[in-house]
KEKE-3310 file (N, C-alpha, C; in steps of 0.2 Angstrom, whole numbers, plus 5000, padded with zeros to 4 digits):
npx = (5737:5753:5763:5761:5748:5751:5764:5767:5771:5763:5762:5761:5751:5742:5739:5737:5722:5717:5716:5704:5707:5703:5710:5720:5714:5711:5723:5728:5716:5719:5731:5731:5718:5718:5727:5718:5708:5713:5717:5701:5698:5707:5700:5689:5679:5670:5672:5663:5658:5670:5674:5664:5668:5677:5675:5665:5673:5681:5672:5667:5680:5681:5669:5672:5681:5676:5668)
npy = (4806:4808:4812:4825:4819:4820:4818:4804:4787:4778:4764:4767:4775:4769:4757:4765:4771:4755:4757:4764:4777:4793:4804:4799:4795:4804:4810:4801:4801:4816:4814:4805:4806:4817:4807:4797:4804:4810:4798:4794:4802:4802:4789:4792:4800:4815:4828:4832:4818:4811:4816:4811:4797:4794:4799:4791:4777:4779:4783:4768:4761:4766:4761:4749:4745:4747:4739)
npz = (4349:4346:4337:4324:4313:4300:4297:4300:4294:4279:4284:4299:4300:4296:4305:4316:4310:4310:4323:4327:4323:4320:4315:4310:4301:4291:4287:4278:4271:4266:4260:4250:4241:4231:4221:4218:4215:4202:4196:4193:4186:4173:4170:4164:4169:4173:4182:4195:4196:4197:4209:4218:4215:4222:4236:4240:4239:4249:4261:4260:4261:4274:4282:4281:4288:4301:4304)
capx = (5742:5760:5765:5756:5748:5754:5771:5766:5773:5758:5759:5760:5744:5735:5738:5731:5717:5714:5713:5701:5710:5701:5714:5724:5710:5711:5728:5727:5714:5723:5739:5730:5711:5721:5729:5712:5703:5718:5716:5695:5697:5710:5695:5686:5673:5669:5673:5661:5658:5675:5673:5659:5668:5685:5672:5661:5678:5684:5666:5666:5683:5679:5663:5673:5684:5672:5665)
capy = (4803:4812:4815:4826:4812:4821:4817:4797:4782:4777:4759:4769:4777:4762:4754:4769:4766:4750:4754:4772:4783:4796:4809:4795:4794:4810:4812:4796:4805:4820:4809:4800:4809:4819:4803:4795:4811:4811:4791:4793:4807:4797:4784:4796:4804:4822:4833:4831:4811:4808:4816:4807:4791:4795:4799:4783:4773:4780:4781:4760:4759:4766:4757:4741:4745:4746:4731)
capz = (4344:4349:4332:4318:4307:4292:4297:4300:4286:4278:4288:4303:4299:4293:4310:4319:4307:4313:4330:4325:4324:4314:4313:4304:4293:4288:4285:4275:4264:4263:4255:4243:4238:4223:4218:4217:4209:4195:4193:4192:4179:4167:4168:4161:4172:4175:4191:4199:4196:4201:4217:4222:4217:4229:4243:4243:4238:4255:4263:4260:4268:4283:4285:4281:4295:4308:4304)
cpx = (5748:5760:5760:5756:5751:5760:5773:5768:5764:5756:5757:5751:5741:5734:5735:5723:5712:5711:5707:5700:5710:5705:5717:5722:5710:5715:5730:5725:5718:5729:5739:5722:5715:5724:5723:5709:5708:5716:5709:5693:5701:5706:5689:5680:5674:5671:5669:5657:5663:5678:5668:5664:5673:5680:5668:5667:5680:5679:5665:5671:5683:5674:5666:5679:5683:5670:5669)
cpy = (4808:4814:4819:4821:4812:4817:4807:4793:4782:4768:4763:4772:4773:4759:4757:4769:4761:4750:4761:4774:4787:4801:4804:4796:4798:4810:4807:4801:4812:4818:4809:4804:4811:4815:4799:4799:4808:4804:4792:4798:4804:4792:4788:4801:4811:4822:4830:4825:4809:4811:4811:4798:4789:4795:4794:4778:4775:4779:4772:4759:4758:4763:4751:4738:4746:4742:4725)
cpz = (4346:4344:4327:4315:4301:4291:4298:4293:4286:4281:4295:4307:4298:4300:4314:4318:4309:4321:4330:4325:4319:4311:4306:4297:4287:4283:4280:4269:4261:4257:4250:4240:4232:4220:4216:4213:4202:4193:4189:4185:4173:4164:4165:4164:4174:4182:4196:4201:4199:4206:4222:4222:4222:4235:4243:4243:4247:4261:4265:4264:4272:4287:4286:4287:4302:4309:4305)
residu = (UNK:UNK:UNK:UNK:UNK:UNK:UNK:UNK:UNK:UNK:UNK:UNK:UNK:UNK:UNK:UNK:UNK:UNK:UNK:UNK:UNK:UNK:UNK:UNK:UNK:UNK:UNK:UNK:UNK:UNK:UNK:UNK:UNK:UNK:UNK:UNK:UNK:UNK:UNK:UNK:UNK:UNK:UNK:UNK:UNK:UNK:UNK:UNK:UNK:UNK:UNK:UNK:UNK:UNK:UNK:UNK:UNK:UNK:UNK:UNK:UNK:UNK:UNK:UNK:UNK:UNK:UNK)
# end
C-alpha cells in the first residue's frame, strides 16, 4: 500500500478492505474498536464482555468479507 493506512479516509480504507487488504483492516480497527468498546459499555456490559463483543463484531465482518 504506498501510504501508511493510518493516514487513509475511511472510504479509502474500506475499499482496500474489499480487495484484502489486511493492513487496512487494522487500521480500520484501530480507528473505531475504542468507539465500539465505549458504545458496548454504555449498553451495559462489563470489560471484559464488551471486549469480546467488539472482537466477534469485527471477527463477523471480516468473515462476511471474504465470502
Amino acid at each position: 500500500m504506498g501510504l501508511p493506512a493510518d493516514s487513509l479516509s475511511d472510504e479509502a480504507l474500506l475499499a482496500l478492505v474489499a480487495r484484502g487488504d489486511e493492513e487496512a483492516f487494522r487500521a480500520l480497527f484501530r480507528r473505531y474498536a475504542g468507539s465500539f468498546l465505549a458504545l458496548a459499555r454504555r449498553m451495559g456490559l462489563d470489560g471484559a464482555a464488551a471486549e469480546d463483543v467488539v472482537q466477534e463484531t469485527w471477527f463477523r465482518w471480516a468473515r462476511a468479507d471474504l465470502d
